[in-house]
BAKOLMI-563138 format. One line per field, with one value per atom (N, C-alpha, C): residue number from 1; residue in three letters; chain; x, y, z. Coordinates in Angstrom, 1 decimal, m for minus. Each point is the difference from the previous one (the first is absolute). Example, Ala and Ser with C-alpha at 12.3 -4.5 7.8 and 13.67 -1.06 7.14 Angstrom:
num <- [1  1  1  2  2  2]
residu <- [ala  ala  ala  ser  ser  ser]
chaine <- [A  A  A  A  A  A]
x <- [13.2  m0.9  0.9  m0.4  0.9  m0.8]
y <- [m5.7  1.2  1.2  1.1  1.1  1.1]
z <- [7.8  0.0  0.0  m0.7  0.0  0.8]
This chain:
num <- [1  1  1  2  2  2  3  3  3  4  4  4  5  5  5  6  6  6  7  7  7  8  8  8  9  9  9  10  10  10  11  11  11  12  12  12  13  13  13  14  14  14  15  15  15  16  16  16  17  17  17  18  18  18  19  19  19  20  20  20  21  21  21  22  22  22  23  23  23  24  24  24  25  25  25  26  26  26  27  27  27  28  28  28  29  29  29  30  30  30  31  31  31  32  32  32  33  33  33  34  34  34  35  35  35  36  36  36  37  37  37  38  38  38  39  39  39  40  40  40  41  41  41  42  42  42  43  43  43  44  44  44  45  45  45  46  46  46  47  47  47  48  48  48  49  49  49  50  50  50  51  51  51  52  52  52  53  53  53  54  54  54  55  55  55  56  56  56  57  57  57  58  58  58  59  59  59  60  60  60  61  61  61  62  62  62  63  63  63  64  64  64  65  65  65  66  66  66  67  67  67  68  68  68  69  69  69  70  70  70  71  71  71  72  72  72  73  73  73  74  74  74  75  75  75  76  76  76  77  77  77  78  78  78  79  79  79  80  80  80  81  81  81  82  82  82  83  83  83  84  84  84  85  85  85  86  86  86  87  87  87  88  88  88  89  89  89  90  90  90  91  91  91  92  92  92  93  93  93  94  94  94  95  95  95  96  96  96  97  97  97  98  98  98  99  99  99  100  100  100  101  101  101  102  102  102  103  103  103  104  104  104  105  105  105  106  106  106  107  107  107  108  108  108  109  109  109  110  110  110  111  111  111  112  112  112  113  113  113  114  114  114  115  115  115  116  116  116  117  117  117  118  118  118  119  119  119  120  120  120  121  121  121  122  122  122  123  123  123  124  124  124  125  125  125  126  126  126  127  127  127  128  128  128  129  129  129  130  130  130  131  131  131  132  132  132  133  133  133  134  134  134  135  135  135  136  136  136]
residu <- [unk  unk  unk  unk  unk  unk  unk  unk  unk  unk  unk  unk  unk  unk  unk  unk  unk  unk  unk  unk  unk  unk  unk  unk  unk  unk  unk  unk  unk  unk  unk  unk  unk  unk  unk  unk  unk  unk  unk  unk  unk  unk  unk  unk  unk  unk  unk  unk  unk  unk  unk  unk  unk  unk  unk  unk  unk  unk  unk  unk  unk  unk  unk  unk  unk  unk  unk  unk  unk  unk  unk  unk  unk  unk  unk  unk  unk  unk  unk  unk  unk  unk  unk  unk  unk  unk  unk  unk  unk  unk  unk  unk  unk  unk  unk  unk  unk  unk  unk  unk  unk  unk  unk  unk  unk  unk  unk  unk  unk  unk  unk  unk  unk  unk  unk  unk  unk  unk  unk  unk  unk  unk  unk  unk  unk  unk  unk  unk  unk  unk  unk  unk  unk  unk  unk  unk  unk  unk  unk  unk  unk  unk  unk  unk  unk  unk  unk  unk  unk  unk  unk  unk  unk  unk  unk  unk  unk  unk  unk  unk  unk  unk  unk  unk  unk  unk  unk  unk  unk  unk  unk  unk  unk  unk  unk  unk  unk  unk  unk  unk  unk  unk  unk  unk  unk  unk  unk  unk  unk  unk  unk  unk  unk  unk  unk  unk  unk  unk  unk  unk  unk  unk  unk  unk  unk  unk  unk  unk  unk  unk  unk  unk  unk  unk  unk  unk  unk  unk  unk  unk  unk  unk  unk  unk  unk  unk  unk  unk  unk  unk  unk  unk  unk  unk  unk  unk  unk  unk  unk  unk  unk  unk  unk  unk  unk  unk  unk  unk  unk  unk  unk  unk  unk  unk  unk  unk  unk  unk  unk  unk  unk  unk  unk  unk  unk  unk  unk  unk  unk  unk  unk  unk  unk  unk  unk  unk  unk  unk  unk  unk  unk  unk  unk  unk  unk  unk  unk  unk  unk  unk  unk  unk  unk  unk  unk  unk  unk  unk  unk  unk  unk  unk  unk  unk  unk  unk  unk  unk  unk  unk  unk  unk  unk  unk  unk  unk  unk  unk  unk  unk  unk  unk  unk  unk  unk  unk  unk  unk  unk  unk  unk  unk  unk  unk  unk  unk  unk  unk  unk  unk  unk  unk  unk  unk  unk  unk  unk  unk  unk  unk  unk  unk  unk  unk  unk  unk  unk  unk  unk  unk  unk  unk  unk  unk  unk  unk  unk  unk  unk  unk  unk  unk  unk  unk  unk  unk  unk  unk  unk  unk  unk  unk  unk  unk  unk  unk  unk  unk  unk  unk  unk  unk  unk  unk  unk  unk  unk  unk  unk  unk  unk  unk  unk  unk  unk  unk  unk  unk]
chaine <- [A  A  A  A  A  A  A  A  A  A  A  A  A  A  A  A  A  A  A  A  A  A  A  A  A  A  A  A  A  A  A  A  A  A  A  A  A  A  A  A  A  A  A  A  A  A  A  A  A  A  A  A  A  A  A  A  A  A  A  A  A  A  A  A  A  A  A  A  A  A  A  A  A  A  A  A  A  A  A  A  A  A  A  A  A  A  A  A  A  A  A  A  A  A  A  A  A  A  A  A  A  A  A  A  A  A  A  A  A  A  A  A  A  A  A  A  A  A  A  A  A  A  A  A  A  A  A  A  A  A  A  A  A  A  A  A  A  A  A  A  A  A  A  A  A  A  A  A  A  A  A  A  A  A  A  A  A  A  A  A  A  A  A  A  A  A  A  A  A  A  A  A  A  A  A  A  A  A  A  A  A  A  A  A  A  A  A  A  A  A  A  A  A  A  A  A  A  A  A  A  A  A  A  A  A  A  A  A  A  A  A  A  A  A  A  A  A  A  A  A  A  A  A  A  A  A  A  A  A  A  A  A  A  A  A  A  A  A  A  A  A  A  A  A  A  A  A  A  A  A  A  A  A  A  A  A  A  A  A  A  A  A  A  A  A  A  A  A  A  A  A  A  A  A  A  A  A  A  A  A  A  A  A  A  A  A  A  A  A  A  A  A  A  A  A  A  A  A  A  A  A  A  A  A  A  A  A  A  A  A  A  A  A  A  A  A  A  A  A  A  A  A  A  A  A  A  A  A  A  A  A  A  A  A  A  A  A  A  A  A  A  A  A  A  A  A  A  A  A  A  A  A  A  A  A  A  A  A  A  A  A  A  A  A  A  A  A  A  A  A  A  A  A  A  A  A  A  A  A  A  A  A  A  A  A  A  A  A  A  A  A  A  A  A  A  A  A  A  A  A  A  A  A  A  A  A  A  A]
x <- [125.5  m1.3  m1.1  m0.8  m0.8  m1.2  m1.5  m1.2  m1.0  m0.9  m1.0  m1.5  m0.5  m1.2  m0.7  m1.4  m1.8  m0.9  m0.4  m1.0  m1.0  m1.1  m0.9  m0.8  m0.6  m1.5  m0.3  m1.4  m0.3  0.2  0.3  0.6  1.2  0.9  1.7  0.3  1.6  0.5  1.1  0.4  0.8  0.9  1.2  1.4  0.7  0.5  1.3  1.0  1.5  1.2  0.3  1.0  0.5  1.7  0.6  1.6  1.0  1.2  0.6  0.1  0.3  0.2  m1.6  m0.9  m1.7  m0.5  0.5  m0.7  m0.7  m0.1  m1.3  m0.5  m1.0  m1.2  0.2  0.0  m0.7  m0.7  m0.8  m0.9  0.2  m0.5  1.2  m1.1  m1.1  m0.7  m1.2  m0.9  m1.5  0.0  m0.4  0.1  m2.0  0.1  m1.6  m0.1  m1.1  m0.3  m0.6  0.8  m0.8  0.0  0.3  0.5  0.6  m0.3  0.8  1.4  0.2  1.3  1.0  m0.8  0.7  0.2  m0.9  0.5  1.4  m0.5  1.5  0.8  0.1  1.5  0.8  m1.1  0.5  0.8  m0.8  0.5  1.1  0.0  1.1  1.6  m0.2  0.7  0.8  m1.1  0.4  0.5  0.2  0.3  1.3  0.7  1.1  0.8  m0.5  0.0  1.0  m0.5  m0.1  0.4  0.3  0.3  m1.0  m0.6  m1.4  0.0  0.1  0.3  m1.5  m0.5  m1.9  m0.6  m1.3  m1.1  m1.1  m0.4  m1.4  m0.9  m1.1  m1.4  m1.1  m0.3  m1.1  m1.2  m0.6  m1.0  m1.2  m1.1  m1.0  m0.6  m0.7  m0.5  m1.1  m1.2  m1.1  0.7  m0.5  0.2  m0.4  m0.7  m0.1  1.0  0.7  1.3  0.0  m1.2  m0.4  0.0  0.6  0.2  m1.3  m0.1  m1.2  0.3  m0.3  0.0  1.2  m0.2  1.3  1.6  0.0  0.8  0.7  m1.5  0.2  1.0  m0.4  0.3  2.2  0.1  0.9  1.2  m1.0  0.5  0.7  m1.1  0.6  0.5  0.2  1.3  1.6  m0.2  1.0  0.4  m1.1  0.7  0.6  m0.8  0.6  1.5  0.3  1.1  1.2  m0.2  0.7  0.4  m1.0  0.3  1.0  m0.6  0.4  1.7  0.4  1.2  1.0  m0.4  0.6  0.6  m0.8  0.1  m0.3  0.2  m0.7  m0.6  m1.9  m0.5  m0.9  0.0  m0.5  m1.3  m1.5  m0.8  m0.2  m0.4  0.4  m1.4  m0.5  m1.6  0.0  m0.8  0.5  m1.7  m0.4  m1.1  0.4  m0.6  0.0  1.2  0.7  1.8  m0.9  m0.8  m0.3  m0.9  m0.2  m1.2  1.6  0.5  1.4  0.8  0.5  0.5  m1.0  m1.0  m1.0  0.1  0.0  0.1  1.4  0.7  1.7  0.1  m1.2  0.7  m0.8  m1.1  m1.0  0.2  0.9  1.0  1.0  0.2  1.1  m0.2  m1.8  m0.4  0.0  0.5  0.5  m1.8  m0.1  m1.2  m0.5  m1.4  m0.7  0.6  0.2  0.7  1.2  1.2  1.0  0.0  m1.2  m0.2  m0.2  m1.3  m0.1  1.2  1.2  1.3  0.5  0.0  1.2  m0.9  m1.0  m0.6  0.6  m0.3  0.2  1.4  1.3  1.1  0.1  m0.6  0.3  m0.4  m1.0  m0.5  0.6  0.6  1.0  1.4  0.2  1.4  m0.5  m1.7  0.0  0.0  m0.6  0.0  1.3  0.4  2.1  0.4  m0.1  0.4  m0.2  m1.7  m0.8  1.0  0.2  0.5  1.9  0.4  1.5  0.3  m1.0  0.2  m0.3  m1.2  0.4  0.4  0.9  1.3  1.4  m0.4  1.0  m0.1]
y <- [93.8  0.8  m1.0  m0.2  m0.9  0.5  m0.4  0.3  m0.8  0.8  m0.8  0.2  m1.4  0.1  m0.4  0.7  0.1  m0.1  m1.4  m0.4  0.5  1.5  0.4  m0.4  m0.6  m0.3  0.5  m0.3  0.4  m0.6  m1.5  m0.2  m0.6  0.1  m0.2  0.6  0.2  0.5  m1.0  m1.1  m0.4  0.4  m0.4  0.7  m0.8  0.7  m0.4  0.7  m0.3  0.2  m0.4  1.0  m0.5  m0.3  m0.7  m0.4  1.1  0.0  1.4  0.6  m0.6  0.7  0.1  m0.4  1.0  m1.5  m1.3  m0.4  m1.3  0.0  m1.4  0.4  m0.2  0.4  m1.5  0.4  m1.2  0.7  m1.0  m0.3  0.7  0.6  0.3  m0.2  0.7  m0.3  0.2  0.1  0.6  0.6  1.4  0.9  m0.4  m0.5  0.5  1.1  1.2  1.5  m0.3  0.9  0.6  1.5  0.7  1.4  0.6  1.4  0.3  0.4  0.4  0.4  m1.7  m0.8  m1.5  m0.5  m0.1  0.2  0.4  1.3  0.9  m0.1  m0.5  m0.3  m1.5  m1.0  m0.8  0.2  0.1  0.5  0.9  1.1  0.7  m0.7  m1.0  m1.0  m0.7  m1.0  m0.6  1.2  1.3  0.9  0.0  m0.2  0.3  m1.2  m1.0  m1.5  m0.3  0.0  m0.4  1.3  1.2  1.2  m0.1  0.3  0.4  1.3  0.1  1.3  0.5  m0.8  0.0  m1.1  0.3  m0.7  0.0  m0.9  m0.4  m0.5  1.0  m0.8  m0.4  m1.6  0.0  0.8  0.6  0.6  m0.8  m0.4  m1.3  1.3  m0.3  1.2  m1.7  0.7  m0.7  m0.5  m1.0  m0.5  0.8  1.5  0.4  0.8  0.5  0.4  1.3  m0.2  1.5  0.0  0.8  m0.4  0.4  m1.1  0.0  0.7  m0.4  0.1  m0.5  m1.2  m0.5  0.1  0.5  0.8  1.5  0.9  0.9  m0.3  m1.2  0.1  m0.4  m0.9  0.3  1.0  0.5  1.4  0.9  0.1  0.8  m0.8  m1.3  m0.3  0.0  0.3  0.0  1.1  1.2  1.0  1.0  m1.0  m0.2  m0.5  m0.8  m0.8  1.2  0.6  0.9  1.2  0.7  0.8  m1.1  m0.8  m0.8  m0.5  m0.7  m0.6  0.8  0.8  1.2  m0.8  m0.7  m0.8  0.0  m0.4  0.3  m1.4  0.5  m1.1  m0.3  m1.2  m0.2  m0.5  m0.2  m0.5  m1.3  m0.8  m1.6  m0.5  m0.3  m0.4  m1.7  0.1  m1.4  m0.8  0.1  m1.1  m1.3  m0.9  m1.4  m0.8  1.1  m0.3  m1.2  0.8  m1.1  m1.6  m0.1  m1.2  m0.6  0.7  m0.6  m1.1  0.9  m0.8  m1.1  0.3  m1.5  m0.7  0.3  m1.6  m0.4  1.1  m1.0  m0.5  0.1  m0.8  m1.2  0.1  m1.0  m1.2  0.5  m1.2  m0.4  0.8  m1.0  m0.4  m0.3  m0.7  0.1  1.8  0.5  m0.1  0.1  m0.4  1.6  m0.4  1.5  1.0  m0.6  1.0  0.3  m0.7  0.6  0.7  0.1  0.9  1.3  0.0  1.3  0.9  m0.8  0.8  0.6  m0.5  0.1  1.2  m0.5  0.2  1.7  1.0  1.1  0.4  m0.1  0.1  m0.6  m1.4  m0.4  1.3  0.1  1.7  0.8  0.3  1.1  m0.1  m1.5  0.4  m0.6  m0.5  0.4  0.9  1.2  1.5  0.6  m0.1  m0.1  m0.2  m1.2  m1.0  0.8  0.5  1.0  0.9  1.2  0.8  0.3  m1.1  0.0  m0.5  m0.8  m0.4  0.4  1.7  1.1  0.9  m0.2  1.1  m0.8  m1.1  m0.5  0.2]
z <- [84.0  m0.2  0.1  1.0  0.4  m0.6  0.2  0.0  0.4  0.8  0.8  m0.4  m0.2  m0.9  1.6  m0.3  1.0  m0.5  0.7  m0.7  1.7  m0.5  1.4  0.0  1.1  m0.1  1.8  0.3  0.9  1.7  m0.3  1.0  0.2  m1.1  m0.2  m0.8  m0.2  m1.1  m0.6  m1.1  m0.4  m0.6  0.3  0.0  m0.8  m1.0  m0.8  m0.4  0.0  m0.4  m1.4  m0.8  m0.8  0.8  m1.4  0.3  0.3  0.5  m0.4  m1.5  m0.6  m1.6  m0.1  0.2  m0.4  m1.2  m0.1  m0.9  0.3  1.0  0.7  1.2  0.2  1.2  1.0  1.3  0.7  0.7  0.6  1.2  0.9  1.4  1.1  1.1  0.3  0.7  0.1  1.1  0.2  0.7  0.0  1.3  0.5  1.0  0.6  0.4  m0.8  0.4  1.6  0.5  1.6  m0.2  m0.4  m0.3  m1.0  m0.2  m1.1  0.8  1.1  0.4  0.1  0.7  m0.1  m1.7  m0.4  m1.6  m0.7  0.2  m0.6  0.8  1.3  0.4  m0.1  m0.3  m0.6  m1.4  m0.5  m1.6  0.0  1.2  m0.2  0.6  1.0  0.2  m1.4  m0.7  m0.9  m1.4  0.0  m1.0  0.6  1.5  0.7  m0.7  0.8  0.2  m1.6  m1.2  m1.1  m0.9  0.5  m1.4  m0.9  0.2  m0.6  m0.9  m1.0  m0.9  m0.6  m0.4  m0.6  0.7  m0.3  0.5  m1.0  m0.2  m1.3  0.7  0.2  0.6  m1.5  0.7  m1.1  m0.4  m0.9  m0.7  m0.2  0.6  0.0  m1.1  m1.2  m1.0  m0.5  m0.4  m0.4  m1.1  m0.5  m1.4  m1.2  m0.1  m0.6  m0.4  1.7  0.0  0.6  0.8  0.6  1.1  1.1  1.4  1.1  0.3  1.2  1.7  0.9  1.1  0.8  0.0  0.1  m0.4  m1.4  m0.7  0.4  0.3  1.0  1.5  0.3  1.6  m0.5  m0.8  m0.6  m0.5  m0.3  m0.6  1.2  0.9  1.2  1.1  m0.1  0.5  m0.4  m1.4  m0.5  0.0  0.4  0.3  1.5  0.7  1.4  0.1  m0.5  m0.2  m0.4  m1.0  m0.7  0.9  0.8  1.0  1.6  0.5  0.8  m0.1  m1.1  m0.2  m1.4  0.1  m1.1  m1.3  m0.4  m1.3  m1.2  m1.4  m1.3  0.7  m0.3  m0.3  m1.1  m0.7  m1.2  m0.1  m0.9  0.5  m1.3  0.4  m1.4  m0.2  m1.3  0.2  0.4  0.9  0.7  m0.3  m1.4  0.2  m0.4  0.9  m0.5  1.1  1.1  0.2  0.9  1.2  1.2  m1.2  m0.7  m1.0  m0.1  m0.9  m0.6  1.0  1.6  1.0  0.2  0.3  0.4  m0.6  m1.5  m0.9  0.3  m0.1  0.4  1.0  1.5  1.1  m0.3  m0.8  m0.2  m0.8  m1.0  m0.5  0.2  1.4  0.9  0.4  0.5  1.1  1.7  m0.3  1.3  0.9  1.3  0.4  0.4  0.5  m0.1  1.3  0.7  1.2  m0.5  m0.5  m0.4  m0.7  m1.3  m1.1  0.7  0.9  0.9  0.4  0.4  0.6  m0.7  m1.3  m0.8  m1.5  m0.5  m1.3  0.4  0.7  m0.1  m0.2  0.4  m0.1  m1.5  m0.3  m1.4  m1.4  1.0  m1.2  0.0  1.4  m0.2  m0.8  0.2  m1.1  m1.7  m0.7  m0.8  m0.6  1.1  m0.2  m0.4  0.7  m0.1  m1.4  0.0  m1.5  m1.0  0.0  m1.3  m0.3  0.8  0.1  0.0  0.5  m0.7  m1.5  m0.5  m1.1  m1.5  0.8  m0.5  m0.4  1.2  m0.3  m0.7  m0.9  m1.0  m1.1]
């Protein structure tokens, strides 16, 4: 029973897997947005690909804890998704995930282009992380 954490933004979506048993997140990739039909068939790919049973998209929600615009756009991707790949999908408050990844590649000394590739997928499976450890 897998699960795939989204981290969406507007010009990629980062992608993460959990393990088969459901209890560690990785990394997996960056989709660069061209489309929503190219989108969802990537993703519906990697739902084939990997047994994909749920999906957790991040929730970006103001610090106050109130959801903005962006949140919105969120919202109805996640519920695109839901119609699209006939999935339970879950929505995870994801403030702080993309700040969190930076400082981690930043104390690795990872460099700024590399950060670029990767930081988003790194959100996606802290998104992941949040949210399976959860459901413990």
């Amino acid at each position: 029973m897998r699960s795939m954490g989204l981290d969406y933004g507007d010009k990629t979506i980062g992608v993460a897997v959990s393990d088969e048993l459901g209890w560690t997140a990785q990394g997996l990739e960056v989709i660069r947005r061209r489309s929503q039909a190219d989108d969802l068939a990537r993703l519906q790919a990697i739902v084939l690909q990997y047994e994909v049973t749920e999906i957790v998209v991040g929730l970006p929600k103001n610090m106050n804890a109130t959801i903005g615009p962006r949140g919105e756009l969120c919202l109805a991707f996640a519920e695109t998704l839901r119609h699209a790949l006939r999935l339970p999908v879950h929505m995870w408050d994801e403030r702080l995930t993309t700040v969190a990844a930076q400082r981690t590649l930043l104390e690795a000394d990872v460099s700024r282009k590399k950060r670029k590739q990767v930081v988003d997928k790194m959100a996606a499976a802290l998104i992941l992380e949040g949210y399976i450890n959860s459901k413990r």
